[in-house]
C-alpha positions in Angstrom: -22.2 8.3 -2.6 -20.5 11.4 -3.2 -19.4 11.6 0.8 -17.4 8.2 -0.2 -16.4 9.3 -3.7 -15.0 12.4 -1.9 -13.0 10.2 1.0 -11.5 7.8 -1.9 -10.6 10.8 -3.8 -8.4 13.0 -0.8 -7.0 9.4 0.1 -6.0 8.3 -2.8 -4.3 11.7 -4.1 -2.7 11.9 -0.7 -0.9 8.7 -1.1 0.3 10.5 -5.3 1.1 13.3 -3.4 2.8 13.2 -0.1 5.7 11.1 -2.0 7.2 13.9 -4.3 7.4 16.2 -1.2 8.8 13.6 0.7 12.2 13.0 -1.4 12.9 16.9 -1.3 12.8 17.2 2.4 16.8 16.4 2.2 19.5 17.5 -0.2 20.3 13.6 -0.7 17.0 13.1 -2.4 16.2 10.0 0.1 13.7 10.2 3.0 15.6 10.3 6.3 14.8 8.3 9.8 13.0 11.4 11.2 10.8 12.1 8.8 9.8 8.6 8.1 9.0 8.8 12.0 7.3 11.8 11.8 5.0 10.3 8.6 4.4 7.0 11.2 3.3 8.9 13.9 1.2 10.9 11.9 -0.5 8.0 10.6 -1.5 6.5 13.5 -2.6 9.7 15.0 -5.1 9.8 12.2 -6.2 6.5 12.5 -6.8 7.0 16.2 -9.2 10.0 15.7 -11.0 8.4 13.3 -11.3 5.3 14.8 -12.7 7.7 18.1 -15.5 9.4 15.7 -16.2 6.2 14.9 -16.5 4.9 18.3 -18.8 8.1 18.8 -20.6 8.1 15.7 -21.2 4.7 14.4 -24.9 3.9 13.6 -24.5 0.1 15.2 -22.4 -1.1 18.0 -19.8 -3.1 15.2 -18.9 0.4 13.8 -18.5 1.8 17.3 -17.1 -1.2 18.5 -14.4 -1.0 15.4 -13.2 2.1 15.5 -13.0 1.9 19.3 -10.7 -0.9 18.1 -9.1 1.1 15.7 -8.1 3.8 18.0 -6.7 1.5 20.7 -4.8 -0.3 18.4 -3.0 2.6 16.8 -2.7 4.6 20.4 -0.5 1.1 20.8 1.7 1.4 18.0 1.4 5.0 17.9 3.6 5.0 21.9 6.0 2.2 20.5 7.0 4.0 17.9 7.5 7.2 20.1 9.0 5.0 22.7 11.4 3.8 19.6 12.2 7.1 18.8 13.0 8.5 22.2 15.4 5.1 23.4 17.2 6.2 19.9 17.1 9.7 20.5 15.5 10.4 17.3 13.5 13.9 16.9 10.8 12.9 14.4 10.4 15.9 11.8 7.4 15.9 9.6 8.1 17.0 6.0 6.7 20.7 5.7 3.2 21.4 3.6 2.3 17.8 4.1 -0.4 17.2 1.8 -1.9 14.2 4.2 -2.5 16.9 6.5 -4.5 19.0 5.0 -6.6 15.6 3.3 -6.9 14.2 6.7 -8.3 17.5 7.9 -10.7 17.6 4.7 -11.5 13.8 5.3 -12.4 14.6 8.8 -14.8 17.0 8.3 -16.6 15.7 5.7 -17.4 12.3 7.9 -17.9 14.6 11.2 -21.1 16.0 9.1 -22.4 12.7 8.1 -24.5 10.3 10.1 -26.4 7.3 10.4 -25.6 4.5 8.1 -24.2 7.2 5.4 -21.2 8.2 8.4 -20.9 3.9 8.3 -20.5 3.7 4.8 -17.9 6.4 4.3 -16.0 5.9 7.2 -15.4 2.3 6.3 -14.6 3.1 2.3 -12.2 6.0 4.2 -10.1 3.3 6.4 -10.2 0.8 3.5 -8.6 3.2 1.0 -6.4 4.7 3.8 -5.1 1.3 4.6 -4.2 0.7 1.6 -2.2 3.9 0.9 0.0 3.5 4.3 0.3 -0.1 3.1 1.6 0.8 -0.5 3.5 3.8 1.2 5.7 2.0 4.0 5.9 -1.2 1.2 7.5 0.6 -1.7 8.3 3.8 -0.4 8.9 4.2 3.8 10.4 0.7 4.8 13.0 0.6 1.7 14.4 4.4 3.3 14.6 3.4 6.6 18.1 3.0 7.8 17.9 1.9 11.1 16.7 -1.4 11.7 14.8 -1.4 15.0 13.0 1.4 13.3 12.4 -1.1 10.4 12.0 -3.6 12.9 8.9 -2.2 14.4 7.4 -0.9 11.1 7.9 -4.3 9.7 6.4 -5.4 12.8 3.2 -3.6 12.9 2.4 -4.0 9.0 0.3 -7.1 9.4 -2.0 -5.3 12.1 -3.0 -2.5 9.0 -3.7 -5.2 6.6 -5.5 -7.2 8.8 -7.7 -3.5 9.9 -7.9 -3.1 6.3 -9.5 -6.3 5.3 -11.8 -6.1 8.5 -12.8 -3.2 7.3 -13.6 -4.2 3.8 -15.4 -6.8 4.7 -18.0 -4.6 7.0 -18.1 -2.4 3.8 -19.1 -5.4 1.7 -22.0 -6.0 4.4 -23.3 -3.1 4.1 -23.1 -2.0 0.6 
């Protein structure tokens, strides 16, 4: 219990936190197309590692299976939006002392030293709350700064993928719980 109490805990403040630093990464006081890049990117470079521990660590072949899922579906939109960002010439620039960094960091080690149904658990209570926080964070805070609309385009795009991972995910979590 406390393994998913921690994970919903660094997730949750993560998605509080990483907004304030976000609006004072320019002068203007508004996120800019790089950054909101950079944040994307590093979102689905999250998911994608761990989606892979899952694949690794998962105590039955629907939790492997899943986040084997996971990370192929995020190393997808993961290249788009690089691909995006390349064709438009855009240098993505990640706001400095990002707090989802150092919780993803935290959130990774704590399910690397779990295992058995106990990694299951809190891996899947990690990607439900994690959803949820890139969710509310591209609805109400990323998608309403972006100013160029293929990069909109693509974000807008790719949002149904996370909530459908997200209620996937839930619904394993309610299996096993």
């Amino acid at each position: 219990m406390k393994a998913v109490q921690l994970s919903r805990l660094s997730i949750l403040a993560a998605a509080v936190v990483a907004v304030a630093p976000l609006h004072a990464q320019n002068k203007a006081g508004k996120l800019d197309d790089p950054t909101i890049v950079a944040i994307f990117d590093a979102a689905n470079t999250w998911d994608i590692q761990t989606g892979e521990l899952a694949a690794k660590k998962g105590s039955t072949k629907e939790i492997r299976d899943f986040g084997a899922m996971l990370a192929r579906d995020h190393k997808n939109v993961r290249q788009q939006g690089r691909d995006l960002a390349k064709k438009l010439n855009v240098t993505p620039t990640p706001p400095k002392d990002f707090a989802m960094t150092k919780d993803h960091e935290a959130a990774m080690k704590n399910l690397e030293s779990l295992k058995g149904k106990e990694f299951d658990k809190a891996f899947l209570q990690h990607e439900v709350n994690y959803h949820k926080a890139v969710i509310d964070a591209v609805t109400t805070t990323l998608l309403p700064a972006l100013q160029n609309a293929e990069v909109k385009d693509l974000v807008t795009k790719v949002a149904p993928a996370f909530k459908a991972h997200e209620d996937a995910e839930q619904n394993m979590l309610n299996k096993i719980s």
